[in-house]
C-alpha positions as semicolon CSV with decimal commas, in nm:
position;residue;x (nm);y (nm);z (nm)
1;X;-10,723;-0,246;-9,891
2;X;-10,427;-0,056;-10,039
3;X;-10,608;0,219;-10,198
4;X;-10,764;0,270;-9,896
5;X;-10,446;0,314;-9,667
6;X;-10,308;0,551;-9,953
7;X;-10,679;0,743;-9,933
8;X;-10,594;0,808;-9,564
9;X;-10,215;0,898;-9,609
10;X;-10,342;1,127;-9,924
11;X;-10,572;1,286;-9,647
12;X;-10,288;1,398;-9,427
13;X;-10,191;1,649;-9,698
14;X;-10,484;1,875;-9,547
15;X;-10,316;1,888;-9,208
16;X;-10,006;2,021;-9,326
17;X;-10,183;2,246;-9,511
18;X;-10,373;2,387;-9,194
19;X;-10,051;2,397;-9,018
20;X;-9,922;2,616;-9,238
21;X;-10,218;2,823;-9,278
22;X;-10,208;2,858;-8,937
23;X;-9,859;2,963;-8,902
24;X;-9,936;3,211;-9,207
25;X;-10,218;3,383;-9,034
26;X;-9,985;3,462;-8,715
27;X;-9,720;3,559;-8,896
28;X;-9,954;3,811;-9,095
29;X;-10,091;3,926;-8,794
30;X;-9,773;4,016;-8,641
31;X;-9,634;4,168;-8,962
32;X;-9,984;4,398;-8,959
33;X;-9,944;4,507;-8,609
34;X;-9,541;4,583;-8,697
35;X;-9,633;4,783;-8,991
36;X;-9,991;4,866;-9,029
37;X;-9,942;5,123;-9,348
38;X;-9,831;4,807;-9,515
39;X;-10,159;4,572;-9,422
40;X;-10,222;4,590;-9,777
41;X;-9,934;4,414;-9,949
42;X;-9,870;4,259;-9,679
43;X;-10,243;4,090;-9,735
44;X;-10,195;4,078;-10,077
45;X;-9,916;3,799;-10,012
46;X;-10,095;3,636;-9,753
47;X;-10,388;3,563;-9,989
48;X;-10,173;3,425;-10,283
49;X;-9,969;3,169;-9,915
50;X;-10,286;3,055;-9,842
51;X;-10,418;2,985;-10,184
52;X;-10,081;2,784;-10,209
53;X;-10,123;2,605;-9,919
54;X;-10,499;2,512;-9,966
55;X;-10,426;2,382;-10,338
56;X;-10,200;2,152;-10,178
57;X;-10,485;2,014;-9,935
58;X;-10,738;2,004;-10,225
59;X;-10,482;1,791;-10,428
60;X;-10,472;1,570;-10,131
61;X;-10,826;1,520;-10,117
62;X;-10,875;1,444;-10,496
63;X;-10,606;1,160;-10,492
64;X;-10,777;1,072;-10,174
65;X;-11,132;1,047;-10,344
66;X;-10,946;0,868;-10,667
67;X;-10,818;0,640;-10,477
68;X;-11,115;0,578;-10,271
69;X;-11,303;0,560;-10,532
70;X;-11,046;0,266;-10,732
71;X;-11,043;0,042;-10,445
Protein backbone atom coordinates (compact mmCIF):
# COMPACT_ATOMS: atom_id res chain seq x y z
CA UNK A 1 0.00 0.00 0.00
CA UNK A 2 2.91 2.43 0.45
CA UNK A 3 4.24 2.39 -2.96
CA UNK A 4 1.05 3.06 -4.04
CA UNK A 5 0.35 6.34 -1.95
CA UNK A 6 3.97 7.48 -3.07
CA UNK A 7 2.78 6.49 -6.96
CA UNK A 8 -0.04 9.06 -6.44
CA UNK A 9 2.05 11.81 -4.58
CA UNK A 10 4.88 11.12 -7.46
CA UNK A 11 1.87 11.93 -9.87
CA UNK A 12 1.28 15.39 -8.52
CA UNK A 13 4.63 16.43 -9.99
CA UNK A 14 2.65 16.73 -13.45
CA UNK A 15 0.32 19.34 -12.02
CA UNK A 16 2.87 21.62 -11.03
CA UNK A 17 4.34 21.16 -14.07
CA UNK A 18 1.09 22.27 -16.04
CA UNK A 19 0.80 25.12 -13.74
CA UNK A 20 3.77 26.38 -14.70
CA UNK A 21 3.43 25.70 -18.25
CA UNK A 22 0.50 27.47 -18.06
CA UNK A 23 1.79 30.49 -16.43
CA UNK A 24 4.77 30.27 -19.09
CA UNK A 25 2.51 30.39 -22.07
CA UNK A 26 0.76 33.75 -20.70
CA UNK A 27 3.63 35.24 -19.82
CA UNK A 28 5.06 34.53 -23.46
CA UNK A 29 2.10 35.74 -24.89
CA UNK A 30 2.18 38.98 -23.22
CA UNK A 31 5.93 39.43 -23.75
CA UNK A 32 5.06 38.74 -27.79
CA UNK A 33 2.34 41.23 -27.91
CA UNK A 34 4.86 43.86 -25.85
CA UNK A 35 7.58 43.29 -28.25
CA UNK A 36 6.70 41.42 -31.32
CA UNK A 37 10.32 42.00 -33.22
CA UNK A 38 11.53 39.91 -30.35
CA UNK A 39 8.89 36.75 -30.76
CA UNK A 40 11.85 34.92 -31.71
CA UNK A 41 14.12 34.83 -28.67
CA UNK A 42 11.61 35.41 -26.81
CA UNK A 43 10.27 31.74 -28.16
CA UNK A 44 13.48 30.47 -28.14
CA UNK A 45 13.36 30.68 -24.14
CA UNK A 46 9.98 29.65 -23.88
CA UNK A 47 10.78 26.31 -25.59
CA UNK A 48 13.94 25.48 -23.46
CA UNK A 49 10.87 26.70 -19.80
CA UNK A 50 8.72 24.30 -21.04
CA UNK A 51 11.10 21.54 -21.80
CA UNK A 52 12.19 22.22 -18.09
CA UNK A 53 9.03 22.08 -16.74
CA UNK A 54 7.77 18.92 -18.66
CA UNK A 55 11.08 16.91 -17.64
CA UNK A 56 10.02 17.53 -14.26
CA UNK A 57 6.43 15.92 -14.90
CA UNK A 58 8.00 13.00 -16.87
CA UNK A 59 10.33 12.34 -13.81
CA UNK A 60 7.22 12.27 -11.81
CA UNK A 61 5.60 9.80 -13.82
CA UNK A 62 8.62 7.34 -14.02
CA UNK A 63 8.99 7.20 -10.13
CA UNK A 64 5.29 6.96 -10.29
CA UNK A 65 5.37 3.83 -12.69
CA UNK A 66 8.57 2.42 -10.49
CA UNK A 67 6.86 2.58 -7.75
CA UNK A 68 3.72 1.22 -9.08
CA UNK A 69 5.27 -1.21 -10.52
CA UNK A 70 7.40 -2.37 -6.86
CA UNK A 71 4.34 -2.56 -4.88
Amino acid sequence: MGPLIGAGIAVVAGLGAGIGIGIATGKTAEAISRQPEAAGKIQTVFFLGIALAEATAIYGFVVAILLYLKG
